[in-house]
N, C-alpha and C positions, 0 to 999 in steps of 0.2 A: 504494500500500500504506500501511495506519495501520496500527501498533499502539500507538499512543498512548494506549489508553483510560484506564489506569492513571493517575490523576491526583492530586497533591497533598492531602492535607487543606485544610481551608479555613481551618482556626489560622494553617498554616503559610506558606500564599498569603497572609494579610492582612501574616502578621508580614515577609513577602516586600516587599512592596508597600510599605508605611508605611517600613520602614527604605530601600528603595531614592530614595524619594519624600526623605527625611532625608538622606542623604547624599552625593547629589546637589545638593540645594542648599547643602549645608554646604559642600561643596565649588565650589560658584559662589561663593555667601557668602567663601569664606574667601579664595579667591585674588584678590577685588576687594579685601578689606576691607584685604589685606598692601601692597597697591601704596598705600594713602592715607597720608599724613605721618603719624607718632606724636601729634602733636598736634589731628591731627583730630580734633574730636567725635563726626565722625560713624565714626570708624574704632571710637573708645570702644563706640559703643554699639551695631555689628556684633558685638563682641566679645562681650557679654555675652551678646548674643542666639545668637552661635556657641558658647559654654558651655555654654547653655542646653540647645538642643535637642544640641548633643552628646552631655550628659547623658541627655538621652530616647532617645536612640538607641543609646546602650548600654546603658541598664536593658533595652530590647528588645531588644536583638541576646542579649543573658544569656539572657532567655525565650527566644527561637528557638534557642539551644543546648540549653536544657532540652527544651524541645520533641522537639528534634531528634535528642536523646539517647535520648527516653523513647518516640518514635515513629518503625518503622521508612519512610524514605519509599518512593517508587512504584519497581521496579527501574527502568532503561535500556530503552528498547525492543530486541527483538532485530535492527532491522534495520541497527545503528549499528556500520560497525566498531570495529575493538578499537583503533586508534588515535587515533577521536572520542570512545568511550571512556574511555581514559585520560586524551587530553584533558580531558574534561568535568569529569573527578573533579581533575584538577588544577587547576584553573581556580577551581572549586570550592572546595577546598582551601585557595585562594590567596588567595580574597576572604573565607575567614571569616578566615583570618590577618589583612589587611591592615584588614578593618573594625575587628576587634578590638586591633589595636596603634593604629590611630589614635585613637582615643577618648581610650586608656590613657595613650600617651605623651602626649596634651594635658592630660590630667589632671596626669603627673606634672610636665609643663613648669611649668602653673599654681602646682604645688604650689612647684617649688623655685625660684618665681622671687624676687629678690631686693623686687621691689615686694611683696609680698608680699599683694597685691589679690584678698578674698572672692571666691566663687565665689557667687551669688546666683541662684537657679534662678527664671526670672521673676520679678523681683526679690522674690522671697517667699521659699524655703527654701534656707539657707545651707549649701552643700554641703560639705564639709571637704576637708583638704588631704592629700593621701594621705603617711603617715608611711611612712618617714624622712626622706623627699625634704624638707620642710618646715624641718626642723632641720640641715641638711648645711653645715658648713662654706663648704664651695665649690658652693654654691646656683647662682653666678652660670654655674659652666663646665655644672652638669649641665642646668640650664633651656636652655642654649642648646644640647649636644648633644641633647636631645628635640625640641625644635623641631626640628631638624636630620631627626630621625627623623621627626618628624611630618609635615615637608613631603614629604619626601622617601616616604612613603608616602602620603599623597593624591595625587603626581604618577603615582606605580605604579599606584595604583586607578582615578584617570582613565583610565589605557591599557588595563587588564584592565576597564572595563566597556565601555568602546568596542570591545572584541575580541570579550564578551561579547554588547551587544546586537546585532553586527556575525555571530555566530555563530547568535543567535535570530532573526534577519530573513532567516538563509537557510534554515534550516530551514522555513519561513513563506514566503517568496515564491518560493525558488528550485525546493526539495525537496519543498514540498507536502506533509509530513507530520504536521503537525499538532501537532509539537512543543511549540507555546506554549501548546497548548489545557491540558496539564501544568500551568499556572500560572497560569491564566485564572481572573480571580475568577469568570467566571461559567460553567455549566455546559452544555452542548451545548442543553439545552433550555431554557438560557437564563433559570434561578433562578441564585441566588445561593449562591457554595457553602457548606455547610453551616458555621456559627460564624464564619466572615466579619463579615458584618451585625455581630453584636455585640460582637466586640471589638474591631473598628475603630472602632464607635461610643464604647465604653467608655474608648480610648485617646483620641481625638481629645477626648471630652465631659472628661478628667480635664487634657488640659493646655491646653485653651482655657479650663479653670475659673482653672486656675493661673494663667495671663496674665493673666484679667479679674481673677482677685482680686491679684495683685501689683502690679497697676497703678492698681488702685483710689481708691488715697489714701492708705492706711493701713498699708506698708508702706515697706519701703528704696526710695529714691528713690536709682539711678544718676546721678548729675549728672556727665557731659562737661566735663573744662574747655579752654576756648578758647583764645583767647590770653592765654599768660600775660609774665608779666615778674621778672624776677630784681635788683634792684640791693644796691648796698652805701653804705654811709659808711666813710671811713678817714680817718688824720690822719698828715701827710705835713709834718715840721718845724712841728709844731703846729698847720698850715693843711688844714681840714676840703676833703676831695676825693670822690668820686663814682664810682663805677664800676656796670657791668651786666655781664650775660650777654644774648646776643642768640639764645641757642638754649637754651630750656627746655620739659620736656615736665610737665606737672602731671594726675594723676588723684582724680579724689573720687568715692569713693562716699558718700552722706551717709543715714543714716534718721533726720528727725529725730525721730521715737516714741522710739525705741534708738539712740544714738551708740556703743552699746558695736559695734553688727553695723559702723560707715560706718571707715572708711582715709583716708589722704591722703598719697600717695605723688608723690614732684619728684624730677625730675633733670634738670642743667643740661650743658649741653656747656661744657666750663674753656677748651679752646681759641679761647671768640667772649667770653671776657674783653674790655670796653674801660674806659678812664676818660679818653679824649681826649687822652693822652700817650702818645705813642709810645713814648717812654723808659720809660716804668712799665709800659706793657701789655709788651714784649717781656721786661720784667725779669719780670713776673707769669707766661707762658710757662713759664720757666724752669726748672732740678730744684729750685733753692730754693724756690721757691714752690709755683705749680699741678702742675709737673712735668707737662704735658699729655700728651705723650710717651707717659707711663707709666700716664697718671690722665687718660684722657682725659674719664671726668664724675664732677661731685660728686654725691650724692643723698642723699634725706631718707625714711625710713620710716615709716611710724606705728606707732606700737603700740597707742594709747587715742586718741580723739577724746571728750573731755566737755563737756557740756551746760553753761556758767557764766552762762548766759545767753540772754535773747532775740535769736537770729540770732549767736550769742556761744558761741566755744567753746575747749577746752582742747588742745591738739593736744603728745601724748609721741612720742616715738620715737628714731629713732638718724641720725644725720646724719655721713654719710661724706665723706672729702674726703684725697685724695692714701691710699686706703683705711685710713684712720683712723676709726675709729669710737668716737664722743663719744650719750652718751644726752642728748638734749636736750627742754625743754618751752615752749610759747609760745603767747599765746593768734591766734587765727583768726576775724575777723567778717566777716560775709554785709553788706553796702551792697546799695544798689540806687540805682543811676543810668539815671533817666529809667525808670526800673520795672523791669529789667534787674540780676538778681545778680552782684557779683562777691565774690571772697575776697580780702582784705587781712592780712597780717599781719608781726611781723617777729619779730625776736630779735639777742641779740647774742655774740659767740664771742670768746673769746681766741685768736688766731693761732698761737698756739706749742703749744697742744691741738693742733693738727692740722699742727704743722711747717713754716710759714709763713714764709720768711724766718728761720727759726731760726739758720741758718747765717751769712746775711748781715746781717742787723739782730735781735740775737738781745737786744737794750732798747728802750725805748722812747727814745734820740736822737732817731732819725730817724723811725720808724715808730710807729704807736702799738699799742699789744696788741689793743686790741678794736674790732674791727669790726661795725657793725651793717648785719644782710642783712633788706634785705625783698621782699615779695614779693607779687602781686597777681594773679589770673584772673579768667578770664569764667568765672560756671558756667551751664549750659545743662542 
């Protein structure tokens, strides 16, 4: 028995189709890209590319609710009971819920993250940050509870489309009813179903355009940074001493056309402090100082990257440390060693700006006030 004949529009089968095709791989994409070190490049630039078509896939998923809204679909066939039924429609239900908060909460993760890194749609159109989330206080706890949601809803949707296509492959091999034929871009006689063809073409032609042209040359250029490195100067009974961080993450977006669109955002882990004294690195530990504890990284934000120069730039922002935040500016130049870009730069800090020993060497005796940090990557 069929009574399948009742079949989808063919709007609604592409917009089916392209977004199932999207997020799915988004969801491959995303669960490889979380497992590689933060300082991966190549994590960086999964990322942008997971923004990306994230973004295209909920401008569609919008359209297929308009759609979906504005067009009654095909009833159920009547030979289904009332409990595959209710199923179906919950199922249903369940996955425009979950495709629509994942999008949304990545959006809002993005937005309220404390790096506070563009959203750059092939790296051509700068997507913005969804308000309020962007200006919140406590950025750091809501970006991390969305993530939270975020994962936790592509691990729900992985199970509901494997129940899903697990549900459509019985209908089709077991039951013989013809069920898929419902969704099948192409028609029993085997044309294509009606409006198909053209705006799958329209949609694929519009962001394979975007690609080719954000990549072209003349647009933001994403630069990955690789390894990076963090040191310092101090002065220690007036004898100049040395210290690093052995755990830092550095990101750059850079355009150089626009430095107003590029970021540069660092953060160091405070507990992989050395200066090759034992005695100093445990005192650096410590509440007076790093307060690792408490503060387990310091970080730098951008707010402005400007142009002062060839391969030469002006880098503003706010630099936090034991969660002290100080607006600071310093410039940033691009080298090339062996034909290979790195970023060099430094700056120098008063320690008692950020509570440094305040307590314990709170003059310069023994310690000196200003420290100068610099700091060095690969960009790729």
């Amino acid at each position: 028995m069929n009574d399948t004949t009742q079949r989808y529009h063919g709007i609604a089968i592409g917009f089916h189709w392209l977004i199932a095709i999207l997020i799915i791989g988004m969801l491959a994409v995303g669960k490889y890209m979380v497992s590689l070190e933060e300082s991966d490049p190549l994590r960086f630039l999964l990322t942008q590319w997971h923004k990306s078509f994230g973004i295209v896939a909920m401008v569609l998923i919008v359209c297929r609710l308009l759609w979906r809204l504005t067009h009654r679909p095909p009833p159920l066939p009547g030979h289904l009971k009332t409990w595959e039924m209710y199923a179906a429609a919950a199922a249903h239900l369940l996955l425009y819920l979950l495709i629509i908060v994942i999008p949304v909460s990545g959006w809002i993760m993005v937005s309220a993250s404390p790096l506070e890194l563009p959203t750059v749609i092939f790296n051509y159109i700068h997507w913005p940050h969804l308000a309020p989330f962007d200006s919140l206080p406590n950025k750091d706890e809501v970006s991390s509870f969305f993530a939270e949601i975020h994962e936790f809803a592509g691990s729900a949707l992985i199970l509901l489309l494997v129940a899903h296509i697990g549900a459509a492959l019985r209908h089709q091999i077991i039951l013989h009813d013809g069920m898929m034929n419902r969704m099948s871009p192409k028609t029993p006689d085997g044309k294509w179903a009606v409006g198909i063809v053209p705006l799958t073409s329209a949609i694929v032609f519009i962001v394979v355009g975007l690609i080719g042209f954000g990549y072209s040359g003349g647009n933001s250029k994403p630069l990955g940074a690789g390894e990076s490195r963090v040191h310092f100067t101090f002065t220690v009974q007036n004898q100049e001493s040395q210290g690093s961080f052995s755990e830092s993450v550095v990101e750059l977006l850079l355009d150089r056309n626009n430095p107003a669109n590029s970021s540069l955002n660092a953060t160091v882990n405070t507990a992989t402090v050395t200066t090759g004294t034992s005695q100093i690195d445990a005192t650096l530990l410590g509440n007076d100082w790093f307060d690792v504890k408490n503060h387990p990284q310091a970080s730098f934000t951008s707010r402005e990257l400007v142009a002062v120069g060839e391969d030469r730039y002006s880098a503003s922002g706010t630099l936090r440390i034991k969660g002290i935040a100080r607006d600071l500016i310093f410039p940033m130049d691009l080298v090339y060693v062996e034909k290979e870009p790195k970023a060099t730069g430094s700056f120098t800090i008063n320690r008692l700006d950020f509570e440094l020993g305040s307590a314990s060497q709170p003059d310069e005796e023994t310690v000196g006030y200003q420290i100068e940090v610099g700091f060095e990557f690969e960009v790729k």
